[in-house]
Structures are given as C-alpha cells and as structure tokens.
N, C-alpha and C positions, 0 to 999 in steps of 0.2 A: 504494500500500500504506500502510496509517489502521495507527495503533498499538490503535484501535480492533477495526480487522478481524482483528489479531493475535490478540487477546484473545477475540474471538467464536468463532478456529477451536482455539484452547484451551480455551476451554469447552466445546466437542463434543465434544472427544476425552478429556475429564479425563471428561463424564457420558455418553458413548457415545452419544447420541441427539441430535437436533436439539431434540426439545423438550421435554426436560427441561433442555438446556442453555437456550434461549429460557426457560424457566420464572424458573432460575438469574440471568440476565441482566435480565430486567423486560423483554422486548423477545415481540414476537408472530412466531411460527413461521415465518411468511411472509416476514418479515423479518429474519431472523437467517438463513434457507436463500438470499434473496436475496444477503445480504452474502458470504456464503460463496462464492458461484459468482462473485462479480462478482471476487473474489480471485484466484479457482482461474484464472478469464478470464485476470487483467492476468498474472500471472505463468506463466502456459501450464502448469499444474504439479495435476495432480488430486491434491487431499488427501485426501480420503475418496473410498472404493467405495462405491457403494449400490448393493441389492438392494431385492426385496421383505421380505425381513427386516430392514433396517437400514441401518448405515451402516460402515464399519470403515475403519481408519486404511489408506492405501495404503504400499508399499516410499519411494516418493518424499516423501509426505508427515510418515513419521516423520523425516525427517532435518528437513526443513521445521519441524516441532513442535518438535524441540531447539534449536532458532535462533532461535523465536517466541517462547517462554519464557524465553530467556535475554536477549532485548531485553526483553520483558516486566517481569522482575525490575532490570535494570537501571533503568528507569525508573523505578517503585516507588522507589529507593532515593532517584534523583534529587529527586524530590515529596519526599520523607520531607526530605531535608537542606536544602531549599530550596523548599519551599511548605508546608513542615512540614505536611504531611499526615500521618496515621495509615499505617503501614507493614501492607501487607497481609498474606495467613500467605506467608511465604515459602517455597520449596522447594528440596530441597537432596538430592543423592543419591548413595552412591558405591557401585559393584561391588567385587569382591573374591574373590579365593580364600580359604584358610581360615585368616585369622592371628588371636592375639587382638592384638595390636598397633596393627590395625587398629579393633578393638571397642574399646580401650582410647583410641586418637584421636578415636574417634564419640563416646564418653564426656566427652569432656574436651572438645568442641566443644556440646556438647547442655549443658555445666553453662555455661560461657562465654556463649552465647548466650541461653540464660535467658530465652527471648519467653512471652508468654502464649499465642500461635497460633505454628505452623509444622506444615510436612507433611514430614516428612523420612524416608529411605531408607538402606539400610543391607542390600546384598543381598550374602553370601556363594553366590559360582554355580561356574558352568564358565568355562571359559578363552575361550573362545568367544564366551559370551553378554555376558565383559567387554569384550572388545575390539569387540564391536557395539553394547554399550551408549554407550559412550565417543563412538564413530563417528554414534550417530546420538543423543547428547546427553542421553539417557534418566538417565546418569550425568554427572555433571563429574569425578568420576575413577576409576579402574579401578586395583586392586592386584593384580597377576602375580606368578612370577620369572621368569627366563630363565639358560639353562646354559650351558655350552660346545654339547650336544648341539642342543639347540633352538632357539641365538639366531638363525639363521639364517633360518628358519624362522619362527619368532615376531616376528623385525626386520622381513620381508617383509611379514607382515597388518599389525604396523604401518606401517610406509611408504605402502604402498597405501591405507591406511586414512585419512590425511593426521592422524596421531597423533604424540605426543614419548613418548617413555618418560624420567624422569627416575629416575635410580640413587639409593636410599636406602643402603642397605649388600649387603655380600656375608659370606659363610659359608660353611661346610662343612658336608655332609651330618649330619645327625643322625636317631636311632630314637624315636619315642614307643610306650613300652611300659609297664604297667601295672607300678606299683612292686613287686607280689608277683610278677613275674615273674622267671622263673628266671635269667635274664639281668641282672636288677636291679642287681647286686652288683657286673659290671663295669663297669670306668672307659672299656673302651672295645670294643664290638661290633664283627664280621667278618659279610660276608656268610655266608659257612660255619657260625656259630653260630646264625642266622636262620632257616637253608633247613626246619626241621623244625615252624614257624611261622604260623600264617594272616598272610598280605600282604593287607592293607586298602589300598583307594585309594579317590579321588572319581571317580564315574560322570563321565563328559565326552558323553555322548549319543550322536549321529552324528557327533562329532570325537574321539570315544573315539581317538586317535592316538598312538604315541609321542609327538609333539613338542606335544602339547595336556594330556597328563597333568600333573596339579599336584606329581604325585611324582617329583623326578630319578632317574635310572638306570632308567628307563622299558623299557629294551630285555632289561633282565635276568628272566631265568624264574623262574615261582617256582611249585613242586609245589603251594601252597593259596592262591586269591586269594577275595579276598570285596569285592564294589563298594560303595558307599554314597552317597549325596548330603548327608548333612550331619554336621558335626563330632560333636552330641553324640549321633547312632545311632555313629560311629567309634569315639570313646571307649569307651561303654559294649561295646561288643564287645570292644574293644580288653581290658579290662579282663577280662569273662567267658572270652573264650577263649584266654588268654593269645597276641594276637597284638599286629602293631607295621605301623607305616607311617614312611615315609622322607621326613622335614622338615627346614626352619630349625632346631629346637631352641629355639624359641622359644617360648615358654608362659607364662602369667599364673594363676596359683596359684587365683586368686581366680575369674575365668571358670572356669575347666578344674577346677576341684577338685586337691585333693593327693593323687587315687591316680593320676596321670598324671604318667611323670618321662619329660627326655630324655635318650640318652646318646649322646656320639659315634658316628656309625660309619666304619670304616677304607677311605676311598674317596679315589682322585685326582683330586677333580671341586669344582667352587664353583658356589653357588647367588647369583643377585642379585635382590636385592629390589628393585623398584622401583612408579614407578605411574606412569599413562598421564594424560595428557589430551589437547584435541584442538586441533589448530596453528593453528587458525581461530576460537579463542575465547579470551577473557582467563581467569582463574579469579574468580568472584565472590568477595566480600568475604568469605561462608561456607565458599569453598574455600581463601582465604588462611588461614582461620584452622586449617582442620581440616590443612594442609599443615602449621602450625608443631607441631603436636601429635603428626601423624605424625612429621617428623622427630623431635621432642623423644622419641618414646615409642621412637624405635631409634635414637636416640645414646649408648649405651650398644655396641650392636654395632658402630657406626662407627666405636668409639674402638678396641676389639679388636681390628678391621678394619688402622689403619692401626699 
C-alpha cells in the first residue's frame, strides 16, 4: 500500500468516476483503474461497487476512505514543514446537532486559519448520521448531548462504534420561544403552561426514536407536534405560531436573530454537551484548533456548571 495508491482511491471517490478522477490526476484511465484493483487485491477489501452505471463507494470502503484521507492530510503537512512544499487545500469536517456554539467555533477556526484554499464542512444533521459520520471519518468530530434517559443507549453506539465522547459542559433543560410569546414574560416555564403549544423537534428519519431525538424528555406527549430538519425552518415557525422546543438554552443573538429568547423550564433532568471523535485516530492540527474554540465558546457554561 503507495501513499500514492491512497491518493488515486480519493480521487474516485471525491469525483465519483474513474475518469474524471484519471482526468484530475494527469494519469490515463487504464491506469488509474489498474492501481485501484491492485489495492483492493493487497488489502482483500472492495472499495468501490461497479455496475454498468458507475462506480459507488462500498459499506467497507467508506471506512477505508476516512483512514486514507487522514494519512493523506497528514502527510501534506509533513512536506509542508519539512520539504517546505506548498500545502495543499486541506479538508476539514464536523457533524452536529443544532447548537450555535458550535457555528460560533467553525467561525472562529475558519478566521484563524485564514488559507487561500480549503474545503471545509460544517453539517448540522441527525443523531444518527453523526455518530456514523464520526465512525467512518466523513467527520473528525461529531456534537451530541446525552441525558440520564438516553446515555445508555447513546454510550452503546458509541462503544461499538470504537468512539470517545468527550464532556464539554452540562445544563438544564431550557424552552426557545418567540419573545412575543405569551409565555415571554416568565422567569420560568412548566410543562402545564406548554401543553396548549405546537412542540417543534428535528426529524431523526428511521431512528426517529426516543433515545435519538435531539430534544430531552422525549417520552412526554404533546396534543401538537410539528417535525423539521433544520434550525432556521424551527425558528421561523417557532416564531409564526407561537410554538417552542426543548434545548440547552443556548443561543447566539447574532446567528439566531433577537426574536428568539430562552427560558428555563421546570424539569428534574441534565442535559450534557459533548462531542465524539474516533479512538483510532489523532485529531489533526484543524481539529486541535476548532476543539480550543469549542471549548472556549462554552466556558462560560462550564463555569455555571461547577
């Protein structure tokens, strides 16, 4: 295995074809499909499926991908600080559920790094799609919480998953509700005052599950629910229909706009913030940096915390 050959099965899969990657590469079709199989040979391990339509990445070979690209990059760096070579665009990716905190660390790693090239990512998903990004390296980190309710359950996909979950802070449930809301005014919301409400959550797909939902107290009923996949369809509804969903409390004025406040609500439960990476890799120099910023942008809860 050529650090070479690494780099030929990343160029397939970043341009989904044999030859336009060949094209991409300076190298002729034949040859670039040759190097491929001689690969897939030594290591006993099919990367791509072919049909008569194409080519597509296989279940085995995405994990492969996230391990080829992460020697990849590493080396680049190596050249860069000792053959002083031109650093190539680098890639860089994190999953997430819906925090601005999170946008707020991407922010402050993206002015920090300041390249003239990079290809960088930044996916607000499902709970699901994090913990398989993480697992098969698509991401270098993944942002969850985890509850009393769920840790069980969510500790297990990580485990099996050969993941760390590292704790940033923990808190108590809180409502985002549109500041014209009738509810605005107190210092601290009941479920009882709620119940007459639309309940907003983020769709989670076919793990739609109590213990995958991004909102704790998951198990509790609610007479009007309305699903969504992304933060600002939430808001804007949140806002029109005087409803509310159940979070951190965490908010960035600035992302989110000022018609969006949070307010306590009166629950015997903690929520922990944390984020994933995975047990069988370092964090590149891009994820050290966006780690110091993540914590930096919730050490303010930490302090509260203890």
């Amino acid at each position: 295995m050529t650090l070479q050959q690494l780099k030929y099965v990343v160029a397939v899969a970043q341009k989904g074809s044999i030859s336009e990657a060949a094209k991409s590469l300076f190298i002729s079709q034949p040859s670039l499909t040759n190097a491929v199989k001689e690969l897939e040979s030594e290591i006993d391990l099919r990367i791509f499926n072919r049909n008569n339509k194409g080519i597509s990445i296989s279940a085995d070979g995405e994990e492969f991908l996230g391990y080829a690209r992460q020697v990849i990059e590493q080396a680049e760096l190596l050249e860069q600080k000792y053959l002083r070579r031109k650093l190539g665009k680098l890639h860089f990716s994190v999953s997430s559920q819906h925090y601005s905190f999170v946008v707020d660390a991407y922010v402050d790693l993206i002015k920090e790094f300041n390249a003239d090239e990079y290809d960088f990512s930044l996916k607000e998903t499902r709970t699901h799609e994090i913990i398989d990004d993480v697992r098969l390296l698509r991401s270098e980190i993944g942002v969850l919480y985890i509850s009393n309710f769920n840790e069980k359950i969510i500790k297990k996909f990580i485990r099996e998953n050969d993941l760390i979950f590292h704790e940033l802070f923990s808190t108590s449930p809180h409502v985002f509700i549109s500041k014209s809301h009738p509810l605005a005014e107190k210092s601290i919301v009941t479920l009882e005052d709620l119940e007459d409400y639309p309940y907003f959550s983020y769709e989670q797909g076919s793990y739609n599950s109590f213990y995958f939902t991004e909102e704790i107290l998951s198990v509790i009923e609610h007479k009007k629910n309305i699903r969504v996949c992304d933060r600002a369809t939430l808001f804007n509804l949140l806002i029109g229909l005087n409803g509310y969903t159940i979070c951190t409390g965490v908010i960035n004025e600035e992302l989110n706009g000022a018609d969006i406040i949070a307010r306590p609500l009166d629950a015997d439960e903690k929520i922990t913030l944390g984020y994933l990476t995975h047990k069988n890799t370092n964090l590149s120099h891009l994820g050290e940096i966006y780690i110091k910023y993540l914590k930096s942008r919730t050490q303010s809860f930490r302090e509260v915390e203890s």
